[in-house]
LUMDOBA-636939 format. One record per residue: x, y, z of N, C-alpha, C, O, CB in turn; residue in one letter. Coordinates in steps of 0.02 Angstrom, whole numbers, plus 32768, in hexadecimal, padded with zeros to 4 digits. Glycine has a CB too. Example, Ala and Ser with C-alpha at 12.3 -4.5 7.8 and 13.67 -1.06 7.14 Angstrom:
// residues 2
82947EE4818682677F1F818682947F5B818682C87F5A81A782357F2081C4A82827F90816282AC7FCB816582858002818A829E8039819282C07FE2811ES
This chain:
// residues 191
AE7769F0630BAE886A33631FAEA66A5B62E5AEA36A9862DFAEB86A326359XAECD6A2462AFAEEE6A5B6287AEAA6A77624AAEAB6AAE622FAF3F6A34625CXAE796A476241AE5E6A526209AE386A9F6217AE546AC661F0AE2E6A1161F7XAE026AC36241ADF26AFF624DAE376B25623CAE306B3F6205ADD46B076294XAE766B326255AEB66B656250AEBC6B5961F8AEC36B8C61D7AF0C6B476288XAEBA6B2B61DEAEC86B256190AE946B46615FAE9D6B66612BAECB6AD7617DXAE596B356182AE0F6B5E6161AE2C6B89616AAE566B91613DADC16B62617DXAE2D6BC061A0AE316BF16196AE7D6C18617EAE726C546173AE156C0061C8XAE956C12617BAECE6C186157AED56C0F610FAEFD6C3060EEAEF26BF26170XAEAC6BDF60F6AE946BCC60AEAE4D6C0A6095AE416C1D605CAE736B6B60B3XAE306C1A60C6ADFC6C2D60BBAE156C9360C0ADFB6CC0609FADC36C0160F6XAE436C9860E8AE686CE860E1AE956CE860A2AEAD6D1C608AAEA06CFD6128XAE9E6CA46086AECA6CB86046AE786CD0600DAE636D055FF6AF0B6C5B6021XAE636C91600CAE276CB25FE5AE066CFB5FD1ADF16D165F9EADFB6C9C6001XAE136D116030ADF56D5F6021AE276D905FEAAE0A6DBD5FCCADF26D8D6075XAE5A6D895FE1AE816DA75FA9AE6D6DAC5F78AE776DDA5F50AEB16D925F9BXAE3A6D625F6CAE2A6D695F33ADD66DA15F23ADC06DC25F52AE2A6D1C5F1FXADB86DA45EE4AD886DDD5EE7AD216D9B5EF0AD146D605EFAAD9D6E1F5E7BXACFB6DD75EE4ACBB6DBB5EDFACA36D7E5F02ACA26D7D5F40ACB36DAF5EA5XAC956D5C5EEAAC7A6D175EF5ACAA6D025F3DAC976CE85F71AC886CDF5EA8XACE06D135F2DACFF6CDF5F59AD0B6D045F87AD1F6CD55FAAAD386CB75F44XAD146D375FADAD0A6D6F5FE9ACD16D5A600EACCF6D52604BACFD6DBE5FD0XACA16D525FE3AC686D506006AC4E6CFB601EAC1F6CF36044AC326D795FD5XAC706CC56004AC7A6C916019ACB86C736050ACBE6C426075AC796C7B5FE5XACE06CAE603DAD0C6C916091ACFC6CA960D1AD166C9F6108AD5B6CA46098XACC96CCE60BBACA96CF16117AC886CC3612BAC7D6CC06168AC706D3B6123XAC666C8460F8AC3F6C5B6126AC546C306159AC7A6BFF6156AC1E6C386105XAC3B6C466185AC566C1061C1AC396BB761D0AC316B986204AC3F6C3B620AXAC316BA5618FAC416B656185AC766B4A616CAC7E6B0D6170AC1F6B51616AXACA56B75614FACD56B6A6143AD0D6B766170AD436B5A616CACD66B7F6117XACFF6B9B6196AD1C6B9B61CCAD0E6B67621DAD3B6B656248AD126BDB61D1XACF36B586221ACD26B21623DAC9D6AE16222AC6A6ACC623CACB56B406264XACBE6ACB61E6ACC76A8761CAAC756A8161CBAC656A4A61E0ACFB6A4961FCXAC486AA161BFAC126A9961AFABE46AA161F2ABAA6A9161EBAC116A5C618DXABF56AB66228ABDE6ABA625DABC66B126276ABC06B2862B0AC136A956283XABBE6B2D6244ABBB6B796277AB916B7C62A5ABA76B9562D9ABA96BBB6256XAB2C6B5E62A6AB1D6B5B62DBAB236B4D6324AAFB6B5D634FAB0B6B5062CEXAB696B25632CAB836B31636AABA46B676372ABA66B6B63AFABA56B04637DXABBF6B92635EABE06BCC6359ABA16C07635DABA36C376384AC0E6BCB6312XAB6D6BFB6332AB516C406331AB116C3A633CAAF26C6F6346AB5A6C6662F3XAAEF6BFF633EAAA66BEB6360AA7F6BFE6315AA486C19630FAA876C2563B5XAAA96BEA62E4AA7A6C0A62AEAA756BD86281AAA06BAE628FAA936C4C628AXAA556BC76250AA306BA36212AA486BC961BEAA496C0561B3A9CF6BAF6221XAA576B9E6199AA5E6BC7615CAA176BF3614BA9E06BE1615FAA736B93611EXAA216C296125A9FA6C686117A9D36C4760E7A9F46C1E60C7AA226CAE60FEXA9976C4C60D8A9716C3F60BEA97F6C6F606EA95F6C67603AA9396C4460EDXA9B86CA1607AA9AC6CE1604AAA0E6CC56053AA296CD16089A9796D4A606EXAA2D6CA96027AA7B6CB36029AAAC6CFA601CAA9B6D155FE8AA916C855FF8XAAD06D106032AAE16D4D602DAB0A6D3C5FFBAB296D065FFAAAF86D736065XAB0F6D7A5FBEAB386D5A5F7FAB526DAE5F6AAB2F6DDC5F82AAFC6D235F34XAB826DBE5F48AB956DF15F30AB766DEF5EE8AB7C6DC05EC0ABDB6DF65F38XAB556E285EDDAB326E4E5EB0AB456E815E7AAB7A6E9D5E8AAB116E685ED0XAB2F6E985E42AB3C6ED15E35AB006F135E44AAC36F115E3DAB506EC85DF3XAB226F3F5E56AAE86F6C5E71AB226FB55E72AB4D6FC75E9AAABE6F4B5ED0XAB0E6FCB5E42AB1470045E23AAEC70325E62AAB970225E80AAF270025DD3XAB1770705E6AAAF2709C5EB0AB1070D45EB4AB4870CD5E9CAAF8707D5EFCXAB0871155ECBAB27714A5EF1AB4071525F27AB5B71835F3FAB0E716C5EF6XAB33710B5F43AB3771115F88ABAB71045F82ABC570F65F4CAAF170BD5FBBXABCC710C5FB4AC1371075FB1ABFE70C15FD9ABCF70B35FFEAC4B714A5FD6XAC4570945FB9AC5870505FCFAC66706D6025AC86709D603BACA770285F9BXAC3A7031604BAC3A7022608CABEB703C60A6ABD0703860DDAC7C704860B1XABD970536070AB9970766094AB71702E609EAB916FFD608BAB6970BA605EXAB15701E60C5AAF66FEF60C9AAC4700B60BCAAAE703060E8AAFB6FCC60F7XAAA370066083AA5D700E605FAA376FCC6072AA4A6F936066AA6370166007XA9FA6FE16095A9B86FB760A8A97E6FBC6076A9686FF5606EA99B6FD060EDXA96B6F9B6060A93C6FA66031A9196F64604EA92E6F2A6055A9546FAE5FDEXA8D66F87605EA8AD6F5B609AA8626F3A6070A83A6F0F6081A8916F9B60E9XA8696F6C6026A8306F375FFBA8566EF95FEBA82D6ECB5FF1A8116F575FACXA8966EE05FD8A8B96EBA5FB7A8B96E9D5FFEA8896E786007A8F76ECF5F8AXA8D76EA26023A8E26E706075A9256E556063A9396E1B6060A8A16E216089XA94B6EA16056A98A6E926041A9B36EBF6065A9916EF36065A9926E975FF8XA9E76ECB6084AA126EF56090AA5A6EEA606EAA6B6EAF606FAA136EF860D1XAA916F1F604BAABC6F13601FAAE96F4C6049AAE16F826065AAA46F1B5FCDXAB2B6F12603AAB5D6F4E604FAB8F6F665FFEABAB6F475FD2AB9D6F29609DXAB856FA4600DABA66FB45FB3ABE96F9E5FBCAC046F9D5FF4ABAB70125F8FXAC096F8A5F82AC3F6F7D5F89AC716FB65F44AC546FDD5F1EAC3E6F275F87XACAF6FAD5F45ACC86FDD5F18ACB86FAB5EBFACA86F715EB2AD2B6FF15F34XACC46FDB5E9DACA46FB95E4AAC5A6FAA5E2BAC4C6F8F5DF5ACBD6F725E42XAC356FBF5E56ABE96FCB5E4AABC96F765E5CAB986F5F5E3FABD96FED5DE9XABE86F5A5E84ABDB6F185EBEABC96F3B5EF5ABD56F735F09AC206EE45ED4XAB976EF45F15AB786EFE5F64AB7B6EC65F79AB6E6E985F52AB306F185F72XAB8A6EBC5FB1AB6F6E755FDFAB2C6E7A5FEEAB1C6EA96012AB916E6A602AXAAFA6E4D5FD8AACA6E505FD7AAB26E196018AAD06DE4601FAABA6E4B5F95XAA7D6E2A6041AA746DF56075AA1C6E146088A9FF6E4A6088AABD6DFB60C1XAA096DC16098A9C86DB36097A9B16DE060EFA9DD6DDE611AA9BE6D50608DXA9826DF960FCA96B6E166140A9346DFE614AA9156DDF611EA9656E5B6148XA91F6E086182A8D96E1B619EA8D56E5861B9A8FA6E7161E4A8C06DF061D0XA88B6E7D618FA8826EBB61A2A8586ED861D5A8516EB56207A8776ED36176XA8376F1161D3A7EE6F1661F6A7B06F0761D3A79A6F11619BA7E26F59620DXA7986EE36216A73C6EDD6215A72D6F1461F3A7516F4661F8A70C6EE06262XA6E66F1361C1A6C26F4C61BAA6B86F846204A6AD6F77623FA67E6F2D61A0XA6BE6FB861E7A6AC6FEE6220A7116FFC6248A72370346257A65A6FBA626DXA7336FCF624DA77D6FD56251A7AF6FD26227A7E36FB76237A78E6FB4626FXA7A46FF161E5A7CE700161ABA7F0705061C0A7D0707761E3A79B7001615FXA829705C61A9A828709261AAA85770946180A86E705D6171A82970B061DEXA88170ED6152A8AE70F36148A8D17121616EA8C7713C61A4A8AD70F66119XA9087124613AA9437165615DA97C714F6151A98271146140A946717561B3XA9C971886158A9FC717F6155AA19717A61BFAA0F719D61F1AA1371BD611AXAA2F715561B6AA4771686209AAAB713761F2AAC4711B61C1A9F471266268XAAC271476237AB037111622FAB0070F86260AAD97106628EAB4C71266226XAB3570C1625EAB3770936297AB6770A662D0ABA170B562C3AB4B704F627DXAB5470A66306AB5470CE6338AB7170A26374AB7070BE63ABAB0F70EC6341XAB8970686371AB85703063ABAB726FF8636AAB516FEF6337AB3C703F63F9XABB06FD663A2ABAE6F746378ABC56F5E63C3ABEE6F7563EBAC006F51631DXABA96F3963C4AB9F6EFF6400ABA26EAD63D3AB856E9A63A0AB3F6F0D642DXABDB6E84640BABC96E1E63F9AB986E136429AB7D6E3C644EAC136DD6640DXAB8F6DD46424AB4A6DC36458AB1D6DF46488AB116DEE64C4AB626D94648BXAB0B6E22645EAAD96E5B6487AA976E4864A7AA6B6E26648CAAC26E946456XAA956E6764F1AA6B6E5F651CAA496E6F64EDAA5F6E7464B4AA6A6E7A6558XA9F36E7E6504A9CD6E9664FDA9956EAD6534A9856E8A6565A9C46E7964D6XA9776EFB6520A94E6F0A6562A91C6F1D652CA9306F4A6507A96A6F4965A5XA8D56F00651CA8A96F1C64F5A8896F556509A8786F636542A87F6EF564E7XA8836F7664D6A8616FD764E0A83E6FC364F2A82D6F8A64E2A84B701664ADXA80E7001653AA7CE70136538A7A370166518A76A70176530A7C870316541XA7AC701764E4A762702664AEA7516FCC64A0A7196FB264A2A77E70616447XA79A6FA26490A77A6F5E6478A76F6F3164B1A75A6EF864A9A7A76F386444XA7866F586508A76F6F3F652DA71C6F4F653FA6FF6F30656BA79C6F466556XA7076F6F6526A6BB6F92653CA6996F5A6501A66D6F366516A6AC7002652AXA6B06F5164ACA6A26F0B648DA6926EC964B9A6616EA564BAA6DD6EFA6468XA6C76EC964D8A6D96E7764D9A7006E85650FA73C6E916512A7036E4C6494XA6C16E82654FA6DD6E75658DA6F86E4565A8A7156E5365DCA6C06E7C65AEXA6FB6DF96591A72A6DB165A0A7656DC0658DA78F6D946599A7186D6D6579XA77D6DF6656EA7CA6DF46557A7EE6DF765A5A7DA6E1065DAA7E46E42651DXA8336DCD6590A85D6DEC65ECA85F6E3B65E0A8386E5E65C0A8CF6DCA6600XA8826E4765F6A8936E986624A8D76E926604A8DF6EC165DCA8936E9E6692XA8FE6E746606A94B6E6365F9A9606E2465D7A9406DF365EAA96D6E5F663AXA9886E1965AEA9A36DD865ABA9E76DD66586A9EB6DE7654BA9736DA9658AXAA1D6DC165ADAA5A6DBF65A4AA6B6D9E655FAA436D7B653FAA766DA165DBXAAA66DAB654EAAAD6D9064F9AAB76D5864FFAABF6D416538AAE56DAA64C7XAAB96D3264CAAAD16CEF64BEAA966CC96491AA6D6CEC6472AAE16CC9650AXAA936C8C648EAA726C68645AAA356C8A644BAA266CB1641EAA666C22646CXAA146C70647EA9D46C766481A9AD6CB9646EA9766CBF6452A9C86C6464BEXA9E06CF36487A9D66D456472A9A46D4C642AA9A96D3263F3AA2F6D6B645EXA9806D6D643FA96A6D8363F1A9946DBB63C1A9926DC66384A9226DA463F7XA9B36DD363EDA9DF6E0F63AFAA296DBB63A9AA596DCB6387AA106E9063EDXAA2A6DAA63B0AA506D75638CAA9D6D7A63AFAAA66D8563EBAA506D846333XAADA6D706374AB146D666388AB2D6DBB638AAB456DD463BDAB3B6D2D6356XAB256DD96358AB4C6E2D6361AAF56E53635AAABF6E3B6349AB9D6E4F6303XAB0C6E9B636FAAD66EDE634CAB0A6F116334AB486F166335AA976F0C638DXAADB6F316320AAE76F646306AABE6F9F6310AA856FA062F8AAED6F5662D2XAADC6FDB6339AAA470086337AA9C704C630FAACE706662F5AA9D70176375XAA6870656309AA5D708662D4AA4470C862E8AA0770CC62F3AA35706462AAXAA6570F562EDAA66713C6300AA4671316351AA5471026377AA31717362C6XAA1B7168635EA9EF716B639BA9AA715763AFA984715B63DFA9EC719F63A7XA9AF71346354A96E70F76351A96970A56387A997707B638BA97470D762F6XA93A70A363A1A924706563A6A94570326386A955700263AAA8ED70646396XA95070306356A9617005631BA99C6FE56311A9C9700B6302A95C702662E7XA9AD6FA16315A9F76F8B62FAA9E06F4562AAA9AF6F296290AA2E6F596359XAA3E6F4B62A5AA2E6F246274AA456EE7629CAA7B6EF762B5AA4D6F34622DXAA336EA062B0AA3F6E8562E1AA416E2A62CEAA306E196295AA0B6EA36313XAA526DFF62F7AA526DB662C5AA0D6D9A62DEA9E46DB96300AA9D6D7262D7XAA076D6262CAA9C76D2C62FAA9C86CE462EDA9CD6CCB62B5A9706D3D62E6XA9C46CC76321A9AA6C94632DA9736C5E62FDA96E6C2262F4A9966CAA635EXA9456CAF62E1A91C6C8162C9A9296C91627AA90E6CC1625EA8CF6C8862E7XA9526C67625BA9696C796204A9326C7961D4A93A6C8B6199A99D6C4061E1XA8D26C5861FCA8A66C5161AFA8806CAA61BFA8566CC26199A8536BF161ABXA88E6CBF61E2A8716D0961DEA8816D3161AFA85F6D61619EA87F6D2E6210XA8DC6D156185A8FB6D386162A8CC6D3F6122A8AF6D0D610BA93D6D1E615CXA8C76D7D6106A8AA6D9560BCA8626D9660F2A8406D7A60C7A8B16D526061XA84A6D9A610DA8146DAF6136A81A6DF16157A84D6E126165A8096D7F6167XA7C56E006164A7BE6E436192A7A26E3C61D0A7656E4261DBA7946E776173XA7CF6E2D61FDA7B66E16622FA7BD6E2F6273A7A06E2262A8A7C56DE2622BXA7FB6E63625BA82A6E8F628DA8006ECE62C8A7C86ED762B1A8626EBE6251XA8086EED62F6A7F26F35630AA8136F5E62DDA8116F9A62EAA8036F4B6354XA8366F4B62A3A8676F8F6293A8A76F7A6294A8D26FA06280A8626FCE62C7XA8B36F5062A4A90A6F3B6298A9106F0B625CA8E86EEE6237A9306F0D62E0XA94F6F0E6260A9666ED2621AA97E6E9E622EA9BB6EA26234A99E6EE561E6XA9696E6E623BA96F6E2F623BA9A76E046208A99E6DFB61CCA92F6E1F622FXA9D76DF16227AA056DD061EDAA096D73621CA9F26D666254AA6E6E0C61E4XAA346D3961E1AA2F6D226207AA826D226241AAAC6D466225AA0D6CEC61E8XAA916D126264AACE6D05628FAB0E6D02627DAB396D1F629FAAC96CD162A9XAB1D6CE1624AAB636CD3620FAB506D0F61D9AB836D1D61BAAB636C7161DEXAB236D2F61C7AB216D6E6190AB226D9A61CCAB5B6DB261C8AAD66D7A6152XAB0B6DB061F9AB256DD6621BAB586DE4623BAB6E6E196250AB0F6DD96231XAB6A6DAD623DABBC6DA86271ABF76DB46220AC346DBF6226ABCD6D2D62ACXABD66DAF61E0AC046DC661AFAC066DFD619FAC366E1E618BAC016DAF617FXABBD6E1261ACABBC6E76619FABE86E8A61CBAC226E9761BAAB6D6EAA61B3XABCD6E916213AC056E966249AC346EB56244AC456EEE6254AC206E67625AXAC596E6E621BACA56E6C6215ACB16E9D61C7ACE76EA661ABACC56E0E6211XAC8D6EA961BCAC9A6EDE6178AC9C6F396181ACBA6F61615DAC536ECE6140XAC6E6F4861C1AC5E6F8A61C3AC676F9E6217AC636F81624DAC0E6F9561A1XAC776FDB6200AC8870026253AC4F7023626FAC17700F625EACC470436253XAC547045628CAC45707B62C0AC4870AA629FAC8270B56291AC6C708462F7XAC1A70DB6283AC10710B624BABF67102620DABDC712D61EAAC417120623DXABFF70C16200ABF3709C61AEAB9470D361B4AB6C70D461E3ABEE700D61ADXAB8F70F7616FAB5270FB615BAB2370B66146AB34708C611CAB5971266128XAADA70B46175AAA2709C6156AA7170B06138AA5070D2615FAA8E70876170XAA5070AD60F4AA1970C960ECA9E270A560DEA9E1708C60A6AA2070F160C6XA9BD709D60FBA963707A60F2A93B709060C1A92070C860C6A930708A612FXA93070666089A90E70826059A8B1704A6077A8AB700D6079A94270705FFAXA87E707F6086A85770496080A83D706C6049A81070536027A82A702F60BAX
């Protein structure tokens, strides 16, 4: 029982410190002793999220999507980004734009649109959050679009286009963005 309270406690001193190591105490293997898939139904990322340099206009906190790379970055202050692996849209479901995030939800239901129900009539109608969910452990929604940035289940989609239009992260990188950005934070979609 004591070893998880010491991780994390060891792992909030860390965040004091800069780069590399910020972005290694969010992992929740370290917080759960190598176990996050019981926690988040998720698999390590095929794409590791690592802090970058990335020089930008954009102001620290903003989330730049850049959907040729199958990368999404959150700027950080000093011309750094958290850089993290996605899944984007299928051909024909790319899009850009600036929108903000509008709504964050943990374990979000899901009710699939009309349009990808007229696709793919076997989808349920509804399905309550939790493991199995395809928008994963948190979302994120994105103006009055369709669209969130959301976790999954399935981590080899990541750096793939496989999406209707959402961003695909996996469960532990999403549940770290999450915890980084509010309700207002600017997104912008570069495809």
């Amino acid at each position: 029982m004591m070893r998880p309270i010491a991780l994390m406690l060891a792992a909030l001193t860390v965040v004091a410190g800069s780069g590399q190591a910020l972005a290694e105490s969010t992992d929740f293997n370290d917080f759960f002793g190598g176990n996050s898939a019981i926690y988040s139904g998720s698999r390590a990322s095929p794409i590791p999220r690592t802090i970058v340099t990335y020089p930008t206009k954009y102001a620290p906190g903003t989330i730049v999507v850049n959907t040729a790379e199958r990368r999404l970055y959150l700027v950080l202050p000093g011309g750094e980004a958290l850089r993290y692996g996605i899944g984007v849209g299928r051909d024909g479901f790319r899009w850009s734009g600036v929108h903000r995030i509008t709504a964050k939800k943990e374990w979000p239901s899901w009710t699939p649109p009309s349009q990808m129900l007229r696709r793919r009539p076997d989808l349920p109608r509804h399905m309550s959050g939790g493991i199995d969910n395809p928008l994963g452990a948190r979302a994120m929604y994105l103006g009055s679009t369709l669209y969130r940035i959301h976790g999954s289940n399935e981590p080899e989609t990541i750096g793939q286009a496989v999406s209707s239009g959402c961003f695909r992260m996996t469960n532990d990188d999403v549940t770290d963005l999450y915890s980084r950005v509010s309700v207002g934070t600017t997104v912008v979609v570069k495809n």
